[in-house]
Kinemage of the C-alpha trace (Angstrom):
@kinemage 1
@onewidth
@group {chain A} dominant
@subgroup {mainchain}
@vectorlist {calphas} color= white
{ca unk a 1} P -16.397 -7.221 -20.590
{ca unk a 2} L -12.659 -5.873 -20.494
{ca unk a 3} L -10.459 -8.165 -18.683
{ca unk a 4} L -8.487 -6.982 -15.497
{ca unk a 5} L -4.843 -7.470 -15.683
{ca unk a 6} L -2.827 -7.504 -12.042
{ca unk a 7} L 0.462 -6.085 -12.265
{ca unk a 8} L 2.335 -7.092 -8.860
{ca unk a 9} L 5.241 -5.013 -7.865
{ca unk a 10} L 8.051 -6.884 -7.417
{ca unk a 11} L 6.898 -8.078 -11.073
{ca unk a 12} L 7.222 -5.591 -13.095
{ca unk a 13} L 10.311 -3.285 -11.393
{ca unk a 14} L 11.754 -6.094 -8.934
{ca unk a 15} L 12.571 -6.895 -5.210
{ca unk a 16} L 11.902 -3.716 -2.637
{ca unk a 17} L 12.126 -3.556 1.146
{ca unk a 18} L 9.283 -2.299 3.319
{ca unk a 19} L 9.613 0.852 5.721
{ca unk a 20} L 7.359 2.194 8.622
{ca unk a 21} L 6.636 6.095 7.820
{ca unk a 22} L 3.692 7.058 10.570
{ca unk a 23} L 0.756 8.952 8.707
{ca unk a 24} L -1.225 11.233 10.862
{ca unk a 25} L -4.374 10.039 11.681
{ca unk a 26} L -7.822 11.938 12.419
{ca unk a 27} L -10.738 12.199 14.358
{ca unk a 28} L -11.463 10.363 17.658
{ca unk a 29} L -11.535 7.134 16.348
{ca unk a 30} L -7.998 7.851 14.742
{ca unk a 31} L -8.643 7.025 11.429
{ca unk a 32} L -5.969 6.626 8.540
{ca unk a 33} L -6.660 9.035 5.650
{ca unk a 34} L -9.156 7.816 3.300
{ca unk a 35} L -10.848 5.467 5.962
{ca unk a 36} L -14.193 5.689 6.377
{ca unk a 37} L -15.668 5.527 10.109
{ca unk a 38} L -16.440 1.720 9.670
{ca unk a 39} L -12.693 1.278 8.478
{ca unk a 40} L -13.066 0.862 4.736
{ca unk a 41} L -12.015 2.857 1.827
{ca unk a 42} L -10.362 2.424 -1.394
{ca unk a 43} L -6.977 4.576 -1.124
{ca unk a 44} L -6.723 3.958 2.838
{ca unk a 45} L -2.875 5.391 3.717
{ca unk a 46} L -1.100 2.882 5.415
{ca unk a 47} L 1.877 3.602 7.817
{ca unk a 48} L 4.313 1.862 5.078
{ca unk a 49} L 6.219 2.941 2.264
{ca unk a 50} L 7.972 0.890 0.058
{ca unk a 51} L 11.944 1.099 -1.893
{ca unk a 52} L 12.547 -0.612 -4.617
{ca unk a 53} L 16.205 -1.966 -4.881
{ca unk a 54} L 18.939 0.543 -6.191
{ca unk a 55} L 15.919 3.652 -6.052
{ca unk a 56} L 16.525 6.449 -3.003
{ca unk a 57} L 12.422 7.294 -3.849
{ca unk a 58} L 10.018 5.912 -1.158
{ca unk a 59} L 6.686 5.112 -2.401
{ca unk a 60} L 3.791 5.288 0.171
{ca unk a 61} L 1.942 1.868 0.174
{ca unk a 62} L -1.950 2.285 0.061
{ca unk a 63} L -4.349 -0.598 0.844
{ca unk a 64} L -8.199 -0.939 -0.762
{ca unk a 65} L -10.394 -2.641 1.862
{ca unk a 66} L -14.236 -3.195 1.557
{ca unk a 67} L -14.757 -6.592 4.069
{ca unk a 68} L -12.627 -8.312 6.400
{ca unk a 69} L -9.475 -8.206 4.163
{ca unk a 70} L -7.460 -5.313 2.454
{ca unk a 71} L -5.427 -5.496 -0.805
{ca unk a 72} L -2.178 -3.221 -0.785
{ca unk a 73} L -0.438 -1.511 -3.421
{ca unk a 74} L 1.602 1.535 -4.772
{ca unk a 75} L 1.781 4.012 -7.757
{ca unk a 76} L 4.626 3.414 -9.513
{ca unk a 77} L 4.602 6.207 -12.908
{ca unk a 78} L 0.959 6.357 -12.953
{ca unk a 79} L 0.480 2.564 -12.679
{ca unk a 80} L -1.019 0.567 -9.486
{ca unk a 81} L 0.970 -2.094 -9.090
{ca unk a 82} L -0.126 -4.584 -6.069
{ca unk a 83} L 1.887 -6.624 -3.157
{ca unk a 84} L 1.667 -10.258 -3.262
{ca unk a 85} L 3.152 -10.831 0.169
{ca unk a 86} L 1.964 -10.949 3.597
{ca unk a 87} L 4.384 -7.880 4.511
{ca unk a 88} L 4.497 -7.806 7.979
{ca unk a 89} L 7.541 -9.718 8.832
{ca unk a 90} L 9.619 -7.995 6.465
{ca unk a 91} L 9.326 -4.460 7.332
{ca unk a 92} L 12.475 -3.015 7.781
{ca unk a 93} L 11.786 0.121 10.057
């Protein structure tokens, strides 16, 4: 069996901030792209990007959710790198 290495993001490219970007959502029961109608999916779009310290790119933050909890990260060059913190309190609008 291959073993499953986590890379988290602060890690491997160091400290970022968190923004609020509104995504559009869909349908009556406004859904976030790539959520299914029960509310799981594994690229969901969140409303968040993320900027890494000393970059002007913003990086959209997805989040993979298949029970009562979700698991966020980015793409960072082709590479999912995951969050480690419980983001809320430091998003920076």
């Amino acid at each position: 069996m291959a073993e499953i290495k986590i890379v988290y993001a602060d890690d491997a490219v160091g400290p970022y901030t968190l923004h609020r970007r509104p995504v559009p959502r869909r349908g009556v029961l406004q859904l976030l792209p790539g959520q299914s109608a029960e509310g799981y999916g594994r690229k969901i779009t969140t409303d968040l990007v993320l900027r890494f310290e000393g970059d002007t790119q913003e990086r959209r933050v997805y989040a993979t959710c298949y029970s009562n909890a979700a698991s966020h990260w980015i793409v960072h060059h082709g590479t999912k790198l995951w969050l480690k913190t419980h983001f809320l309190e430091e998003i920076l609008d």
